[in-house]
Residue frames as a rotation matrix with the C-alpha (Angstrom) as fourth column:
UNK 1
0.648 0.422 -0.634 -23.10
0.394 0.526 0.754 27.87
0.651 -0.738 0.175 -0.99
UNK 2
0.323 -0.737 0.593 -21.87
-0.637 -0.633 -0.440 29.54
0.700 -0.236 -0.674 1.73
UNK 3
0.300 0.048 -0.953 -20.01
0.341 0.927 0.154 27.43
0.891 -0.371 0.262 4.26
UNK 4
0.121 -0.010 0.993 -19.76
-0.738 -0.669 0.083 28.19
0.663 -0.743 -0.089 7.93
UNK 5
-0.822 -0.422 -0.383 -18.54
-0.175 0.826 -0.536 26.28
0.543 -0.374 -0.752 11.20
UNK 6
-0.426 0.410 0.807 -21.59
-0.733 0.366 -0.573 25.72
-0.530 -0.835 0.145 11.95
UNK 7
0.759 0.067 -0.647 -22.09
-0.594 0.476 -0.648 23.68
0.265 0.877 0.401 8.56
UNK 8
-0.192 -0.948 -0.253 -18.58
-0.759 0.307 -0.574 22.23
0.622 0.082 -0.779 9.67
UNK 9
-0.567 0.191 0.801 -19.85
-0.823 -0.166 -0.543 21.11
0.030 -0.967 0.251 12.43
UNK 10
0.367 0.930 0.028 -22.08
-0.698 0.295 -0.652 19.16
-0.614 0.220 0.758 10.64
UNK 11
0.780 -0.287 -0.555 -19.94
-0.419 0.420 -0.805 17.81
0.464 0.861 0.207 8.47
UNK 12
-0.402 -0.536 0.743 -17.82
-0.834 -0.122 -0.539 17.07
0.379 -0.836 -0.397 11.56
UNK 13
-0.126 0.641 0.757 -20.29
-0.664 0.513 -0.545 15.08
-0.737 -0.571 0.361 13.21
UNK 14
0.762 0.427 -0.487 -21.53
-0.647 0.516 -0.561 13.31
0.012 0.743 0.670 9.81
UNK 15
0.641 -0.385 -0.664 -17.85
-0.301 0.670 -0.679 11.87
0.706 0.635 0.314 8.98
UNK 16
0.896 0.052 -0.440 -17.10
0.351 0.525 0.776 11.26
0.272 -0.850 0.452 12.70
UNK 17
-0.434 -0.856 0.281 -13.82
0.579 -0.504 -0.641 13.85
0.690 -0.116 0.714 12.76
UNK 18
0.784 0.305 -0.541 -13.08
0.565 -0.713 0.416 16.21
-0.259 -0.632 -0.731 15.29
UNK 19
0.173 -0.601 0.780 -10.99
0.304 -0.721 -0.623 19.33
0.937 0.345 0.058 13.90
UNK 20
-0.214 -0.213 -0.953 -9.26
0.977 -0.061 -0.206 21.86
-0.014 -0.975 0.221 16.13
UNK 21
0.573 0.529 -0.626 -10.09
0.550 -0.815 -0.185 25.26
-0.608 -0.238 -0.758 16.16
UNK 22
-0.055 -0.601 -0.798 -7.19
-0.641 -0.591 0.490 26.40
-0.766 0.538 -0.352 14.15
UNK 23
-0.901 -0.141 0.409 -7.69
0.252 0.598 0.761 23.34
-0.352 0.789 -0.503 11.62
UNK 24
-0.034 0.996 0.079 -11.52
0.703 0.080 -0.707 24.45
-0.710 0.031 -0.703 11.17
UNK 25
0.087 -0.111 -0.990 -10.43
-0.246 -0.965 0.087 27.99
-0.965 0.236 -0.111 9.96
UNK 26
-0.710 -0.644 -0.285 -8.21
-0.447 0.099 0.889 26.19
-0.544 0.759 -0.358 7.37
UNK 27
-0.866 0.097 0.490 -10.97
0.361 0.799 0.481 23.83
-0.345 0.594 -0.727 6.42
UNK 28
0.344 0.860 -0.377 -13.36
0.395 -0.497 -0.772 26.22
-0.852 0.117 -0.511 5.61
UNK 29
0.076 -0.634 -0.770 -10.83
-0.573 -0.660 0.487 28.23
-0.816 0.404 -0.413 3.79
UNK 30
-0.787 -0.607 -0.111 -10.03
-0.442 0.428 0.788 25.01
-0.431 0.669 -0.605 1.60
UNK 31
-0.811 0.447 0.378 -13.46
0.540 0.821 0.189 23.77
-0.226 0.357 -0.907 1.40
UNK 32
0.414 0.822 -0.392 -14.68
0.268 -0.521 -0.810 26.83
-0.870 0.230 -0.436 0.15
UNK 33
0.014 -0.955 -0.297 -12.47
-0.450 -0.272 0.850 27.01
-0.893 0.122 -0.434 -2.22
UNK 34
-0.927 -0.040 0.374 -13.18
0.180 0.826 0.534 23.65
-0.331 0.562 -0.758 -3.73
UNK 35
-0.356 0.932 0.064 -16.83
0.556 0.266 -0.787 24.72
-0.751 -0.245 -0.613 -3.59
UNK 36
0.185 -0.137 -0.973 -16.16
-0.404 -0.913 0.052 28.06
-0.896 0.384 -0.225 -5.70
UNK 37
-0.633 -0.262 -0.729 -14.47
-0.723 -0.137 0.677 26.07
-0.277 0.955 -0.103 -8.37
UNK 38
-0.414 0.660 0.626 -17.47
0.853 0.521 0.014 23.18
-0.317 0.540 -0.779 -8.57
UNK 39
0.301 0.697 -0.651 -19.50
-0.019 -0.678 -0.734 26.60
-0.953 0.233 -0.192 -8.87
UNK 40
-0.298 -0.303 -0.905 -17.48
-0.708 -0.566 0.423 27.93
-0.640 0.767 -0.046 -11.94
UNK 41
-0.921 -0.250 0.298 -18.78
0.018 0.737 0.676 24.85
-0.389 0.628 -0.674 -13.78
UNK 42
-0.139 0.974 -0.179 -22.03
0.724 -0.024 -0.690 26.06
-0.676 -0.225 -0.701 -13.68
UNK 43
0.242 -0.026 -0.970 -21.01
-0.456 -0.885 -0.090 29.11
-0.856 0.464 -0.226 -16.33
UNK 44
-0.916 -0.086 0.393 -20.19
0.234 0.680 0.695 26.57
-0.327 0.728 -0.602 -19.29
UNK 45
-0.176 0.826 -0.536 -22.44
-0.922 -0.330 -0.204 26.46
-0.345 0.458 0.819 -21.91
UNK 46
-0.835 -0.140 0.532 -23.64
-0.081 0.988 0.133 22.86
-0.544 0.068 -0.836 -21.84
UNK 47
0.133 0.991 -0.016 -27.14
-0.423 0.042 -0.905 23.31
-0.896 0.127 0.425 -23.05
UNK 48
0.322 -0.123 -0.939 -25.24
-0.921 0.189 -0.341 21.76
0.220 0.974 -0.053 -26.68
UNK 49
-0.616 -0.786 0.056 -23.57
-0.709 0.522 -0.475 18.86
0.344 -0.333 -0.878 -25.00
UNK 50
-0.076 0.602 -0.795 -24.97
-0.430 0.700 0.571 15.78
0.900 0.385 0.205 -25.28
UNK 51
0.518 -0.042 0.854 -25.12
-0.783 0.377 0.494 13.81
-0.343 -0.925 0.162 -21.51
UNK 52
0.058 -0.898 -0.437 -22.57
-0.987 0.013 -0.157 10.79
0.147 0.441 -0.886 -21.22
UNK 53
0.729 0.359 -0.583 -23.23
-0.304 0.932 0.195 7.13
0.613 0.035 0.789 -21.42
UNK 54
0.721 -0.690 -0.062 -19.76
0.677 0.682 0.278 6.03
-0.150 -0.242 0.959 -21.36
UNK 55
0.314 -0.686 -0.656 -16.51
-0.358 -0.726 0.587 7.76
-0.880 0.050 -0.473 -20.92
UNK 56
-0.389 -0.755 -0.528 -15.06
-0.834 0.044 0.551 5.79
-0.392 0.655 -0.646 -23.84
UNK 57
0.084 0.577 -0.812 -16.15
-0.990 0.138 -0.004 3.54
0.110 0.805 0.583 -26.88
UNK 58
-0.494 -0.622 -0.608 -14.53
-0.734 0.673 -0.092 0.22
0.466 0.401 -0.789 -26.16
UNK 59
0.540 0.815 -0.210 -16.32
-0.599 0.548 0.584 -2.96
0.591 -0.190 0.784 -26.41
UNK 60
0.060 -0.607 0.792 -15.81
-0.789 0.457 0.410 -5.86
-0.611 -0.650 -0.451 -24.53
UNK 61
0.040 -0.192 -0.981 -14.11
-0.993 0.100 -0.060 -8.65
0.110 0.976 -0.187 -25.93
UNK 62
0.463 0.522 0.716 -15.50
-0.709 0.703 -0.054 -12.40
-0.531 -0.483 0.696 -25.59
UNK 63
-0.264 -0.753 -0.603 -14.13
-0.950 0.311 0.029 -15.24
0.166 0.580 -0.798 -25.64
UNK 64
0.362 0.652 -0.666 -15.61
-0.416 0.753 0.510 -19.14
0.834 0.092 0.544 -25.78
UNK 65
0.199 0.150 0.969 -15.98
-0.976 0.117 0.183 -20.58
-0.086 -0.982 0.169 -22.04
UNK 66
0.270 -0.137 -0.953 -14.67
-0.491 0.832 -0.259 -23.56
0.828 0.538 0.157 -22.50
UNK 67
0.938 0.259 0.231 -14.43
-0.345 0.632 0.694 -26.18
0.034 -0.730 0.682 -19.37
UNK 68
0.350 -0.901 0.258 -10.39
-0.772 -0.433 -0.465 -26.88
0.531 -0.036 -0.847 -17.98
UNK 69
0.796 -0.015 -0.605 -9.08
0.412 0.746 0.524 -29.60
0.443 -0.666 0.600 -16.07
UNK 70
0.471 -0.599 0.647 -6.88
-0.744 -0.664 -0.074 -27.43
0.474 -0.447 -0.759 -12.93
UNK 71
0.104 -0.675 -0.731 -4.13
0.143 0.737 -0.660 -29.35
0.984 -0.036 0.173 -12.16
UNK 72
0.954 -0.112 -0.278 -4.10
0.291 0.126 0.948 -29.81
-0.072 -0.986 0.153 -7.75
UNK 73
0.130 -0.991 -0.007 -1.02
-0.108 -0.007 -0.994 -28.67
0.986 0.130 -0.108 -7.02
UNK 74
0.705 0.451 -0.547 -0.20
0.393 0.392 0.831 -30.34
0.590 -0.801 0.099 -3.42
UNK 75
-0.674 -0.702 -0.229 2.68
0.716 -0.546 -0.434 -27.95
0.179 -0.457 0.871 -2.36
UNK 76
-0.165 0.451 0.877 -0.61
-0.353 -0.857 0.374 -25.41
0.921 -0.248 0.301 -1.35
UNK 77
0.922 0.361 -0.142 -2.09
-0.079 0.532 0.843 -28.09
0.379 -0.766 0.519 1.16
UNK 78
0.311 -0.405 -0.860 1.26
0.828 0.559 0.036 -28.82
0.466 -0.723 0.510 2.23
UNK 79
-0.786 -0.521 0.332 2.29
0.251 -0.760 -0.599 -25.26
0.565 -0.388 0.728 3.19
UNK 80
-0.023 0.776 0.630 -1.34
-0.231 -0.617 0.752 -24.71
0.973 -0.128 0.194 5.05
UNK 81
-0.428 -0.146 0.892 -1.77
-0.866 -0.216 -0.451 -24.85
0.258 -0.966 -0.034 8.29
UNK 82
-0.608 0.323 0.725 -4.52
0.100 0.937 -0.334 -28.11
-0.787 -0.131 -0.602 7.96
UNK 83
-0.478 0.429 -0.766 -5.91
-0.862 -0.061 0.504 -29.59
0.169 0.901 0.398 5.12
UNK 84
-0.453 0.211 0.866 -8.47
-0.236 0.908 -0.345 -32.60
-0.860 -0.361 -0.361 4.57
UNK 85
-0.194 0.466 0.863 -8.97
0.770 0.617 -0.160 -34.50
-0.608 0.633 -0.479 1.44
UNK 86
-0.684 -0.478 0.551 -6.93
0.705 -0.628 0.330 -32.02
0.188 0.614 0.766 -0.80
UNK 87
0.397 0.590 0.703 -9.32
0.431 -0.796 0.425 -29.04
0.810 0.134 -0.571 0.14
UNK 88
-0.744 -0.525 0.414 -7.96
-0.163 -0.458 -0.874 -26.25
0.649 -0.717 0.255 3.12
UNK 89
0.041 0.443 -0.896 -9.49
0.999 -0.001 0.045 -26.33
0.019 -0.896 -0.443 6.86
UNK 90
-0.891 0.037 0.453 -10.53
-0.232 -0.894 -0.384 -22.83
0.391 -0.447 0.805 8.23
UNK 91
-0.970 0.220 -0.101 -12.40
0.131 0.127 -0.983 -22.19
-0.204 -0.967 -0.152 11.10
UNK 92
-0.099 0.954 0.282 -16.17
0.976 0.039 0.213 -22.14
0.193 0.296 -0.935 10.79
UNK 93
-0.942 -0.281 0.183 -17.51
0.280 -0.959 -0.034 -18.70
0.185 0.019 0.982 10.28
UNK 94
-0.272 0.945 0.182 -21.24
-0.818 -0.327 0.473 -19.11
0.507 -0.020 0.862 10.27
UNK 95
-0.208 0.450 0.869 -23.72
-0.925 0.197 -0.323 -20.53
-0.317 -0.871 0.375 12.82
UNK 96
-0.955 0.275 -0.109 -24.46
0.196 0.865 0.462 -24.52
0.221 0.420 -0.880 12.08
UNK 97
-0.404 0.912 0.077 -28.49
-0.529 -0.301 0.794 -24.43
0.747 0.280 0.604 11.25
UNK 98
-0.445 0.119 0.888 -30.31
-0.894 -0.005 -0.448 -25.76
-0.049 -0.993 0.108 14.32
């Protein structure tokens, strides 16, 4: 792929940057570069190589859900700003339903 500043440009506009005229040079320069070595990956012989589920074998390990009684601990409520009937106050974020 060849890249040019009018391709920059584009890519400019897409991720909402403006470059300067001497930083454009460079980023061609570096983002051809980067492009060259995704290329070289393309000369592997994969055609034996299986495609990858997972990077790595490990399972997950379960354990019985089991219902807790969380001790209140009333040094949170007292350090908040306002609290009612052990639960925190914060400001209302969504519209009340009409």
């Amino acid at each position: 792929m060849q890249l040019d500043v009018s391709l920059l440009l584009k890519l400019e506009e897409l991720s909402r940057l403006q470059l300067a005229d001497e930083d454009r040079k460079e980023m061609i320069s570096t983002l051809s570069n980067m492009l060259n070595m995704v290329e070289k990956l393309n000369e592997l012989p994969t055609s034996e190589v299986e495609p990858l589920v997972y990077l790595h074998n490990n399972e997950n390990i379960w354990r019985e859900d089991s219902p807790e009684i969380s001790a209140f601990n009333p040094l949170a409520l007292r350090e908040a700003p306002e609290s009612k009937d052990n639960f925190f106050v914060v400001p209302r974020v969504l519209p009340s339903n009409p």
